[in-house]
N, C-alpha and C positions, 0 to 999 in steps of 0.2 A: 055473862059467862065468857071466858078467853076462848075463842077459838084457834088455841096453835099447842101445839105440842111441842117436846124436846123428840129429838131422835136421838133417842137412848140406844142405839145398835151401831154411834159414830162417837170417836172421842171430845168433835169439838159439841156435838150435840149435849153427851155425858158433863161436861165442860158448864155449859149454859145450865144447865139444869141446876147443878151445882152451885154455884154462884146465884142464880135466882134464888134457890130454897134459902143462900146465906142474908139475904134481901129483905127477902120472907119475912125469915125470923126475927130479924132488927127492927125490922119495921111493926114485928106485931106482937110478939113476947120477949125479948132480948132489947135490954137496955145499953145500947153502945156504951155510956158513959159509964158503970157499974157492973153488967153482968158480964161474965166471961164463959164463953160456948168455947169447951173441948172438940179437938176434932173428932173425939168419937163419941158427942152427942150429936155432931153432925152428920157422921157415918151413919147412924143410926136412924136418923130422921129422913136421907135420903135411900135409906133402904128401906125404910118403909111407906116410904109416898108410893112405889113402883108395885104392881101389881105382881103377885105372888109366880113366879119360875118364868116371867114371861121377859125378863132382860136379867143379865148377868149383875149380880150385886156388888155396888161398889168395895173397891177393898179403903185402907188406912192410906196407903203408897198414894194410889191415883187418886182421892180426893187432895189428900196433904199438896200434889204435884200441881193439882187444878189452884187452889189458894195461893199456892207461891207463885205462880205464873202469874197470876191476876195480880200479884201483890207487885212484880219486877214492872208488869206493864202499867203500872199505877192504877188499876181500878176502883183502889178506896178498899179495898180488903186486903190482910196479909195475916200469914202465921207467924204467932213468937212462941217459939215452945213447940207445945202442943195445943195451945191457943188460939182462936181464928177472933181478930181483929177489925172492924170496919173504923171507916174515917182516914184523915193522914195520918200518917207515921212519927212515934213519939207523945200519940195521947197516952 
């Protein structure tokens, strides 16, 4: 079992969390090559990982802001659309 947590009560914590769950998913139900994850299945899947009223629930803005950031700094993730993308740019 991981012992570490995000600090969800810091943007860069909120940031990593984010980006992990998008990790997550690709690595375990989302097929990079064929499936396409909207960012509000993503929204949706990191508000529900978090324990109910106990951190502020992600909005649309600050996820979509966390993927484009990740995507300018080259992390292998970016948005097109409303699409969240992993691999490089142009698959």
């Amino acid at each position: 079992t991981p012992s570490f947590a995000f600090d969800l009560l810091t943007p860069p914590g909120r940031k990593s969390f984010v980006l992990h769950s998008i990790q997550y998913l690709f690595g375990t139900t989302y097929d990079a090559g064929s499936d396409e994850m909207p960012i509000s299945s993503l929204l949706a899947y990191v508000n529900a990982a978090m324990p109910v009223d106990k951190y502020e629930d992600f909005d649309t803005g600050e996820v979509s802001r966390y993927v484009g950031t990740a995507g300018r700094e080259g992390r292998g993730v970016r948005l097109e659309g409303d699409v969240v993308r992993v691999g490089a740019g142009g698959e």
